[in-house]
C-alpha positions as CSV (number, residue, x, y, z in Angstrom):
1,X,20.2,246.9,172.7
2,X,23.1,247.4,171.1
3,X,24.9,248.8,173.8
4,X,24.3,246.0,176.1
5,X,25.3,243.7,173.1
6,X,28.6,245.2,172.9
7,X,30.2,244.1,176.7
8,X,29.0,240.8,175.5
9,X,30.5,240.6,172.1
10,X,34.1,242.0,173.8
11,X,34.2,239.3,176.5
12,X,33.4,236.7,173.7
13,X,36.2,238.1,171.5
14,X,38.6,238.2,174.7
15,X,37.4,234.4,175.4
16,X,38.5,233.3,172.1
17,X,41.7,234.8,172.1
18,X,42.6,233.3,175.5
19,X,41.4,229.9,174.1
20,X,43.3,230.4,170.7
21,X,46.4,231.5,172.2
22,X,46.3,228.5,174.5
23,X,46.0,226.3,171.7
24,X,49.3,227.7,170.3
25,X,50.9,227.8,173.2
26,X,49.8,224.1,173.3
27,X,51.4,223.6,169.9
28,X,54.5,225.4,170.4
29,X,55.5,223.6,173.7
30,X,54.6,220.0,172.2
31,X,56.6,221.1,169.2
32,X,59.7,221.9,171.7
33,X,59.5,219.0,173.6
34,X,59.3,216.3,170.6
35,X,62.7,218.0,169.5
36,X,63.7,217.5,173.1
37,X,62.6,214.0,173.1
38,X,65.0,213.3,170.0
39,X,67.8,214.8,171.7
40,X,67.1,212.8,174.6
41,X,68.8,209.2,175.1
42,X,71.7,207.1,176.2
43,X,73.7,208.6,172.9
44,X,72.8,212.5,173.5
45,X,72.1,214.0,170.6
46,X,72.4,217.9,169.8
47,X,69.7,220.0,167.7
48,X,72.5,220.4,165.0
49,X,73.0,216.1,165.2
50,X,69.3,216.1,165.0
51,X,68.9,218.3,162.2
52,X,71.9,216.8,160.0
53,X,70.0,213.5,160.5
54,X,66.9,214.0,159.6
55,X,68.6,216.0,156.4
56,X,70.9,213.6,155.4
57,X,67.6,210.7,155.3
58,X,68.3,206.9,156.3
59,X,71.2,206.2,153.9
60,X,73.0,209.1,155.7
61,X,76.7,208.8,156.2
62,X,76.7,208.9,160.0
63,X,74.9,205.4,159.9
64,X,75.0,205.3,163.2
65,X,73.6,208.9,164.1
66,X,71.1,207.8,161.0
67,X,70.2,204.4,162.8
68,X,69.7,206.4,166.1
69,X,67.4,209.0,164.3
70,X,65.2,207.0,162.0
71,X,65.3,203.2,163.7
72,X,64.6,204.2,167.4
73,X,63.9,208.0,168.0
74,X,61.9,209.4,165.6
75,X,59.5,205.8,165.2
76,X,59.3,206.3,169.2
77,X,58.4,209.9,169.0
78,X,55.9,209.5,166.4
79,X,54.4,206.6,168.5
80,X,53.7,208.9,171.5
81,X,52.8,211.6,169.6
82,X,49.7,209.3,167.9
83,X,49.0,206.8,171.4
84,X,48.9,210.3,173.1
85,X,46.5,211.7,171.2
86,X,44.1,208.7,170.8
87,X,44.4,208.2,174.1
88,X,43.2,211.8,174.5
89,X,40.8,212.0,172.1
90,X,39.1,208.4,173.5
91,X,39.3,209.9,176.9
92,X,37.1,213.2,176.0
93,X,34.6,210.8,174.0
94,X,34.3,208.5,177.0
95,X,33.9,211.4,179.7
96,X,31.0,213.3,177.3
97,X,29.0,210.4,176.6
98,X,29.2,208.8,180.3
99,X,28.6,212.4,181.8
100,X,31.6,211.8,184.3
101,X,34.7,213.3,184.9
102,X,36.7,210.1,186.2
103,X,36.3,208.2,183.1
104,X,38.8,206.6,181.1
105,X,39.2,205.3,177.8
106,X,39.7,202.1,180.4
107,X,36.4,202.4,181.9
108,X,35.1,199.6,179.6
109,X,37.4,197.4,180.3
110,X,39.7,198.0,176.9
111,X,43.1,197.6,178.6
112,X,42.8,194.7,180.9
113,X,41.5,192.9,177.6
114,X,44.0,194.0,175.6
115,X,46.5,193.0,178.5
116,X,44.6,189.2,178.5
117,X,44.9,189.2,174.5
118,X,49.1,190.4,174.6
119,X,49.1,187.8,177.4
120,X,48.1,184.7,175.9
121,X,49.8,185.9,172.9
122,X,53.4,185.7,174.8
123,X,52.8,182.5,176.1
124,X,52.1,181.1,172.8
125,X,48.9,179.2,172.9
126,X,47.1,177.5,170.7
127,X,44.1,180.0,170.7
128,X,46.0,182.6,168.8
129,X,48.1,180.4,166.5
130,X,48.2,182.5,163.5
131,X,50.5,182.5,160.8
132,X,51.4,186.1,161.8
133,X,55.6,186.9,162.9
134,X,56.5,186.7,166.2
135,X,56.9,190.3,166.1
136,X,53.0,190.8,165.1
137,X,51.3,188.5,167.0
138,X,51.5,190.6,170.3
139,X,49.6,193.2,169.1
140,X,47.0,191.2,167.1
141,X,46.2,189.4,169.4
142,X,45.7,192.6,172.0
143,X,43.6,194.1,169.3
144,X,41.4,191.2,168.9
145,X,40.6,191.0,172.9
146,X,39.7,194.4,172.9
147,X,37.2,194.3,169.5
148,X,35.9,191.0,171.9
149,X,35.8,193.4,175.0
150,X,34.0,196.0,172.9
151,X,31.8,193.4,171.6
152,X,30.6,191.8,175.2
153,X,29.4,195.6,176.1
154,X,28.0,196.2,173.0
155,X,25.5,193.3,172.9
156,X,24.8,194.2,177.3
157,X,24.1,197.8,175.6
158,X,21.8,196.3,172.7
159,X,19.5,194.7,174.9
160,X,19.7,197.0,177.9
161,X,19.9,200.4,176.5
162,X,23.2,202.9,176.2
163,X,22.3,205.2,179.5
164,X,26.0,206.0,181.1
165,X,25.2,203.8,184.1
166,X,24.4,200.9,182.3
167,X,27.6,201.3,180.1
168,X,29.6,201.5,183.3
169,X,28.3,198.3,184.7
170,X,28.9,196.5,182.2
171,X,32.1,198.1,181.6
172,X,33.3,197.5,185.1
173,X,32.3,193.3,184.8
174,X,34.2,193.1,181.6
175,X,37.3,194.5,182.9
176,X,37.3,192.8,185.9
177,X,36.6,189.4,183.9
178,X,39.6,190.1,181.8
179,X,41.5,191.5,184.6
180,X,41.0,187.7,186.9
181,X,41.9,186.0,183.1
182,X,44.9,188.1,182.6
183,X,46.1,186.8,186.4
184,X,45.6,183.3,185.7
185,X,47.6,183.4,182.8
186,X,50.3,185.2,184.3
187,X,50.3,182.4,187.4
188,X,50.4,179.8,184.7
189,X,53.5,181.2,182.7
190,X,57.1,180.3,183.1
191,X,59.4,183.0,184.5
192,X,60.2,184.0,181.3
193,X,57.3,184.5,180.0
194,X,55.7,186.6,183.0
195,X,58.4,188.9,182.7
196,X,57.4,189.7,179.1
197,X,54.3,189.9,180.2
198,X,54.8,192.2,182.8
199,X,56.8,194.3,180.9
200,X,53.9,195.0,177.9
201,X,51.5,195.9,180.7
202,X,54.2,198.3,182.2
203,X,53.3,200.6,179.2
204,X,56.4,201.4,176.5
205,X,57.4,202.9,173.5
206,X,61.0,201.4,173.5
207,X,59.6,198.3,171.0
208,X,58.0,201.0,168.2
209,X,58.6,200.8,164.7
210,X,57.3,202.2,161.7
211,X,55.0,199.4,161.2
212,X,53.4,199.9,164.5
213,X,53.5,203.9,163.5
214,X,51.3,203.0,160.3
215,X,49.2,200.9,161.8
216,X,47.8,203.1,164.8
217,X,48.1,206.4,162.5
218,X,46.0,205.0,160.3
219,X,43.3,204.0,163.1
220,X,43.9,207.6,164.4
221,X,43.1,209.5,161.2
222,X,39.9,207.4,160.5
223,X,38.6,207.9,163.1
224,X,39.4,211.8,163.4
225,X,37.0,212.6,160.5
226,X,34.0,210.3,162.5
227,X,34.8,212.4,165.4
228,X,34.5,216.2,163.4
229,X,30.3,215.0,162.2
230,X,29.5,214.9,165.9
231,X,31.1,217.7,167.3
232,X,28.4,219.8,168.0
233,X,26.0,216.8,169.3
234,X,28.7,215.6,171.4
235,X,28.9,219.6,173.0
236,X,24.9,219.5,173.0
237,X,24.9,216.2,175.2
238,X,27.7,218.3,178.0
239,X,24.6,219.8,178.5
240,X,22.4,216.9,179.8
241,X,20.8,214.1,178.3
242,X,17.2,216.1,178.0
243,X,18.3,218.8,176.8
244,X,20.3,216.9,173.7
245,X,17.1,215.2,173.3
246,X,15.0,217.7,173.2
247,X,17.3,219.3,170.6
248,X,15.9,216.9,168.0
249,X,19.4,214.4,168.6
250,X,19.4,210.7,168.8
251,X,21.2,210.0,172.1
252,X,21.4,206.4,171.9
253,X,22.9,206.5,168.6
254,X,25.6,209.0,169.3
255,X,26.6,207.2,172.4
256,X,27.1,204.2,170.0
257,X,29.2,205.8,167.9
258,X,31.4,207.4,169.9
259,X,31.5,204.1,171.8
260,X,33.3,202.2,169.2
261,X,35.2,205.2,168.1
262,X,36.7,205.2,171.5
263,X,37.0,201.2,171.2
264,X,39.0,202.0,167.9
265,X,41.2,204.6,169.2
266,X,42.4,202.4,172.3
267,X,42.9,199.2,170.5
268,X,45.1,201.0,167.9
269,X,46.9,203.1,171.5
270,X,47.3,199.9,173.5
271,X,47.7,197.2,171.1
272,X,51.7,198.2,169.9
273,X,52.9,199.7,173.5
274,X,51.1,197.9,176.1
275,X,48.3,200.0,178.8
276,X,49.1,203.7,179.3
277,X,47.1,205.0,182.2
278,X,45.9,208.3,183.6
279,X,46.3,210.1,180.1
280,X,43.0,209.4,179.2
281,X,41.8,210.9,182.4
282,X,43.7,213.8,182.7
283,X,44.0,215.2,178.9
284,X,40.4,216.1,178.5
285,X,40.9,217.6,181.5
286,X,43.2,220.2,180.9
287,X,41.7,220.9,177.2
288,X,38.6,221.9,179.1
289,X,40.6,224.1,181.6
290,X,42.1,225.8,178.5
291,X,39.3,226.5,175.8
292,X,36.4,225.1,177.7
293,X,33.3,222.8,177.0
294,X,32.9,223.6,173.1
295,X,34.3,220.2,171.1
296,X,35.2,222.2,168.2
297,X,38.0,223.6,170.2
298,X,38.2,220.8,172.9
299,X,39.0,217.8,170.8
300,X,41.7,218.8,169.0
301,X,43.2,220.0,172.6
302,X,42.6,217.1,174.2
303,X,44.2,215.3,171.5
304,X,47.4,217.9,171.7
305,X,47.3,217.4,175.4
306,X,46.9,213.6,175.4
307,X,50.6,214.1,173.1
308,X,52.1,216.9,175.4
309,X,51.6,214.2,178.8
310,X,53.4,211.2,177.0
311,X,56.2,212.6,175.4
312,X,56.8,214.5,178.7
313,X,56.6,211.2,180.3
314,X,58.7,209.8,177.7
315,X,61.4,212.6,178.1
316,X,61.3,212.0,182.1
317,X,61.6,208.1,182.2
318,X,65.2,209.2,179.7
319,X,66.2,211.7,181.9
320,X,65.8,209.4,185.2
321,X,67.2,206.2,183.9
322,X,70.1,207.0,181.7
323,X,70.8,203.4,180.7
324,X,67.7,202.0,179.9
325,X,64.5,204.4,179.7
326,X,61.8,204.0,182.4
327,X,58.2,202.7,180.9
328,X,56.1,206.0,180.1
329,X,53.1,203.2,181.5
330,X,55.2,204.1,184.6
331,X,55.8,207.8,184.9
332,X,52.3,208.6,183.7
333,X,50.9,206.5,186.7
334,X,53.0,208.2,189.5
335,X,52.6,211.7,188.2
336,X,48.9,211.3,187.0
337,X,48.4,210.4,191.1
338,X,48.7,214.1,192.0
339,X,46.7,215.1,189.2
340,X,43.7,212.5,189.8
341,X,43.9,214.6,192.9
342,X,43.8,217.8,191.6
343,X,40.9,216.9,189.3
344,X,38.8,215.2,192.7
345,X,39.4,218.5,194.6
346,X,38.1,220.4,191.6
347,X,34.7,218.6,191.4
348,X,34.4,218.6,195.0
349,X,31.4,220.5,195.0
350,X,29.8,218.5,192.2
């Protein structure tokens, strides 16, 4: 017994190496690209520049290197770094509990609300007349739409039940209801105003600041500790519905959670730097490819992945457009084509 045990117990031991040198390989090349991403803009910056900035603090004596660093590059880093990761994380959740590999954090319809919410927000109606600054009301109000998107499935999975199909239906109406408001909005708005709008859906992090960094951060940590208590249930339901069940876990009730977790995590994404698509799909992807179906090690991944895609994205729209960067909501949607492809082709035989 014990020598058949032993091949078994070296291939496990050689599995988790591979998946825990892939983790810090993960970490090491997300680690070199955010320094690359602060190097990275109209007013190059070197890794000595960099490192003098971030030294010398805010009040540095280069104000404008110190402007450069703490107003604009490191509050746009930082803003990838956390919409990557939610997006990831949101991504993972939404593909375990609908029990397919083509969903999306915007399955249920969360960005096209949020883009409805930022919409009428920018034309300024009456309907979200707040006494918020201009600045904040944008984002408010693209929070709010989404809560109101996660609200209209909610109540079609209260009476209905929380089995993935149903949850997709429903889903799909809600975004396309929000998707037809959004367009009558923009064929209402002035030329002005549609550009602004068409620019927040485009997907950005040019318009980050450190409020916007506290504000989805905070969302982001929350919810990471509501994600760590179902770890191991979300891994039992990778293994089909019955088989959770019959495991002595509540189905329903864990799809619920991680339902408005995922609700949570792309309100906070969305809501400061307009809809970023294709990370959601692709991030839990490639954590799986690297350290497999286990949560424990998948969800921090994904999360690392969801990071690694949009500050390469970031970096690329620099490099292409040297004057004025290129929406990440852009570069993650034509190189995220090739992948969709690449993830199709994989679960051909499926």
């Amino acid at each position: 017994m014990t020598v058949l045990a032993r091949p078994a117990l070296d291939r496990w031991r050689a599995r988790a190496v591979r998946r825990s040198t892939a983790a810090l390989l993960a970490v090491l090349l997300l680690a070199s690209l955010s320094l690359v991403d602060l190097m990275t803009g109209p007013s190059g910056m070197s890794p000595q520049d960099v490192w003098r900035a971030a030294v010398a603090g805010p009040e540095g004596l280069d104000r404008a290197a110190a402007t450069i660093f703490w107003q604009i590059r490191l509050p746009q880093l930082l803003m990838g770094l956390i919409v990557g990761a939610s997006l990831g994380l949101a991504g993972l959740l939404m593909q375990t509990i609908l029990a397919n590999p083509l969903a999306s954090p915007f399955t249920l319809g969360f960005s096209a609300a949020a883009g409805f919410g930022a919409a009428l927000a920018l034309m300024g109606t009456s309907v979200v007349a707040l006494p918020l600054p201009g600045w904040l009301l944008t984002p408010v109000a693209a929070f709010a739409a989404t809560l109101c998107a996660t609200a209209l499935v909610w109540l079609v999975a209260r009476f209905k039940g929380t089995a993935p199909e149903i949850l997709v239906l429903a889903g799909i109406a809600v975004m396309f209801f929000f998707q037809s408001a959004q367009s009558l909005l923009q064929f209402m708005a002035s030329p002005e105003v549609l550009q602004q709008i068409v620019f927040w859906l485009f997907g950005s992090l040019l318009k980050a600041t450190w409020v916007s960094v506290a504000v989805s951060g905070t969302i982001l940590t929350l919810c990471i500790p509501l994600i760590a208590r179902d770890l191991w249930a979300l891994t039992a339901l990778r293994l089909g519905e019955a088989n959770a069940a019959s495991l002595g876990l509540d189905v329903a009730a864990l799809r619920q959670r991680a339902f408005l977790i995922t609700a949570l995590l792309t309100a906070g994404a969305v809501s400061f730097t307009g809809t970023i698509g294709f990370v959601g799909l692709i991030a839990p992807h490639l954590a799986r490819a690297l350290v497999g179906e286990d949560h424990r090690l998948s969800v921090p991944v994904a999360g690392l992945a969801g990071a690694l895609i949009l500050i390469a994205a970031s970096i690329t729209g620099k490099l292409l457009s040297q004057g004025a960067a290129i929406p990440v909501g852009i570069v993650t949607a034509v190189a995220g084509i090739p992948m969709l492809m690449v993830v199709i082709l994989r679960h051909r035989g499926a």
